[in-house]
C-alpha positions as CSV (number, residue, x, y, z in Angstrom):
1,X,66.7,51.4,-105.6
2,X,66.3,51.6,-109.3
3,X,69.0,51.2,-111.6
4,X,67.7,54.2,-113.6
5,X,67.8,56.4,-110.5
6,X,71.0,55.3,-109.5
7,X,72.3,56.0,-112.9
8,X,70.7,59.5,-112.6
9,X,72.5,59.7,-109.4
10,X,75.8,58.9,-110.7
11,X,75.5,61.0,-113.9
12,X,74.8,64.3,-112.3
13,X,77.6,63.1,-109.3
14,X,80.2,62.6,-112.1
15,X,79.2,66.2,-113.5
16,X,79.2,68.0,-110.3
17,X,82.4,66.7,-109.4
18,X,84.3,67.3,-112.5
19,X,82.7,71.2,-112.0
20,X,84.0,70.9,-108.3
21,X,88.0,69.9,-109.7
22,X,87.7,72.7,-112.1
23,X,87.0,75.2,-109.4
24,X,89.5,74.1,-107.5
25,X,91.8,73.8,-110.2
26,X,90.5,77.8,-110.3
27,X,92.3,78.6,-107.5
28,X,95.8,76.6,-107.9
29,X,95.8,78.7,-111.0
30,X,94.9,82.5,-108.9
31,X,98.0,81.2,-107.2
32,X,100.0,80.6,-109.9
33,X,99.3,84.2,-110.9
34,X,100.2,85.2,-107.7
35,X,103.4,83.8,-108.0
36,X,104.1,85.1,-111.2
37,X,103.2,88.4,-110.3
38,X,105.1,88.4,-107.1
39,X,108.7,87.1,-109.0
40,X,108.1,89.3,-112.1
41,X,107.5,86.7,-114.7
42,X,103.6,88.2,-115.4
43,X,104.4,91.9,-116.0
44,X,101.8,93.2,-113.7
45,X,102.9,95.5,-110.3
46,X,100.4,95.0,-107.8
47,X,100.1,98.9,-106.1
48,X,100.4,99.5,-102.8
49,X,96.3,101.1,-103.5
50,X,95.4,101.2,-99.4
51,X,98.3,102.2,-97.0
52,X,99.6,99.3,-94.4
53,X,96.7,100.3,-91.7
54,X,93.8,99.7,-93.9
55,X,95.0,97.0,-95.3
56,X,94.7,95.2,-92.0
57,X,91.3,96.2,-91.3
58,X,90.5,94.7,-94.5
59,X,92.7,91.5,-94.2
60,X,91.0,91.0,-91.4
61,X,87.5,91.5,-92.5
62,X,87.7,89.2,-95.3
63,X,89.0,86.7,-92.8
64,X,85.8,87.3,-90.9
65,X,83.3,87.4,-94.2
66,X,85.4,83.9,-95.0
67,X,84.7,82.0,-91.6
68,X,81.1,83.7,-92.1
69,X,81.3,81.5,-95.3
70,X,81.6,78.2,-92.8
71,X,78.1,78.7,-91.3
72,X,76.4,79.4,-94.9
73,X,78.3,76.4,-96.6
74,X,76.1,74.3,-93.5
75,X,72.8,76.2,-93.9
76,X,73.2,75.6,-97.9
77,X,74.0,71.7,-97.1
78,X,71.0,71.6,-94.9
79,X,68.7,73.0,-97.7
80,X,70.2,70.6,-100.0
81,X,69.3,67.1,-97.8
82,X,65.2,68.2,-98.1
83,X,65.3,66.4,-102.1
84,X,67.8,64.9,-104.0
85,X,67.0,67.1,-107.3
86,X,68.7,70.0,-104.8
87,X,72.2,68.0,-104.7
88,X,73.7,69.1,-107.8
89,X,72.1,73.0,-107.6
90,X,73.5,73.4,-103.7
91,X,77.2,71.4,-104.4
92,X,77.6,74.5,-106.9
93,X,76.9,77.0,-104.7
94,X,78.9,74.8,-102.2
95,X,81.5,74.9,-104.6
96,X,81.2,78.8,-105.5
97,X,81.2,79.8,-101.4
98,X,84.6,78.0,-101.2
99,X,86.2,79.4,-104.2
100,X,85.4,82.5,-103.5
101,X,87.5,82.8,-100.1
102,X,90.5,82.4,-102.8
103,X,89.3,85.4,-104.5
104,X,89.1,87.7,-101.8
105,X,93.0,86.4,-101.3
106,X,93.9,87.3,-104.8
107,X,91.8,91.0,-104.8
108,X,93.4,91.2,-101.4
109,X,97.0,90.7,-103.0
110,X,96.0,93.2,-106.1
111,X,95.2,96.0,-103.5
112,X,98.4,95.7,-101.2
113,X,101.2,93.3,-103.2
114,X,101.2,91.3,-100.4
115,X,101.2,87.7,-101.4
116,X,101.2,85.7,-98.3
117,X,97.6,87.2,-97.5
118,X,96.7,85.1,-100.6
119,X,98.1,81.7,-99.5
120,X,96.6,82.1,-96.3
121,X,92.8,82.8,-97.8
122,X,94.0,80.1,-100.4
123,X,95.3,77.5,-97.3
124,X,91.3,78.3,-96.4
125,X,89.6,77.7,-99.2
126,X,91.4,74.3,-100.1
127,X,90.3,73.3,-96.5
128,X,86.4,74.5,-97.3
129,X,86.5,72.1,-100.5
130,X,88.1,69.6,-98.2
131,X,85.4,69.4,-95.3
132,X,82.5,70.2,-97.7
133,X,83.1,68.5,-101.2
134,X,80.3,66.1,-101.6
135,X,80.6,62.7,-101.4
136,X,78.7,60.3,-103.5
137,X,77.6,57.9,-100.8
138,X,76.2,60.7,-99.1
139,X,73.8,61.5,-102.3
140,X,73.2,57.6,-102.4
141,X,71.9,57.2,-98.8
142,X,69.7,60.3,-99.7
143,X,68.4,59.0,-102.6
144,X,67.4,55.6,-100.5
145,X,66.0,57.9,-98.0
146,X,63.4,59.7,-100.7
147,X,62.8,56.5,-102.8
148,X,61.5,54.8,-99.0
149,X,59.7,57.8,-98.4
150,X,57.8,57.6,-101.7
151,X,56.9,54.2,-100.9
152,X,55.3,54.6,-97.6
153,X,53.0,57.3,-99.3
């Protein structure tokens, strides 16, 4: 492997990942508004908007568009193995599926005050950055892959 392709490698690694801690910093700080919200230090009350029964139903459809997100964080990692110039592009979409599962926590919190429903869609996001972050060996091998692939044409 060439040192300038390896360098390329690790430059837009290092980038994606600082982009990857930021998002993830994202959602420490949705909690962190949470929590201020739900002890009174952000002067904001969240309104009981939806009564108690459709607040289920809605809880537990953004639980199921959330595990939905499991199956299209794969098919986007898939996609993202076919060429190495994808990595970057499909780690931010990664990146934005698994951030959003916070989101639906904190709109979920807005609409009924209820602030455990956004640890638990925040418990699930942190795990989605967990099993799906990229890892820079990964890229590597791939990169070895292409650059043997481009030889034996």
């Amino acid at each position: 492997m060439s040192q300038t392709s390896r360098n390329t490698l690790q430059q837009q690694f290092k980038t994606t990942n600082y982009l990857g801690l930021a998002m993830i910093g994202a959602v420490f700080l949705y909690a962190g508004i949470v929590t201020g919200i739900n002890h009174g230090l952000i002067p904001f009350k969240p309104h009981q908007l939806i009564d108690a029964h459709i607040s289920g139903t809605v809880k537990y459809i953004l639980l199921f568009v959330s595990a939905l997100h499991y199956f299209v964080i794969r098919f986007f990692q898939k996609i993202s193995v076919k060429a190495v110039n994808r990595l970057p592009a499909a780690s931010i979409i990664i990146f934005a599926l698994c951030e959003a599962v916070s989101i639906y926590g904190l709109v979920l919190f807005l609409l009924t005050g209820i602030y455990t429903d956004f640890f638990i869609f925040m418990a699930i996001s942190l795990f989605y950055f967990y099993i799906f972050y990229p890892r820079y060996q990964d890229w590597e091998t791939l990169l070895i892959q292409e650059l043997r692939k481009d030889k034996s044409r």
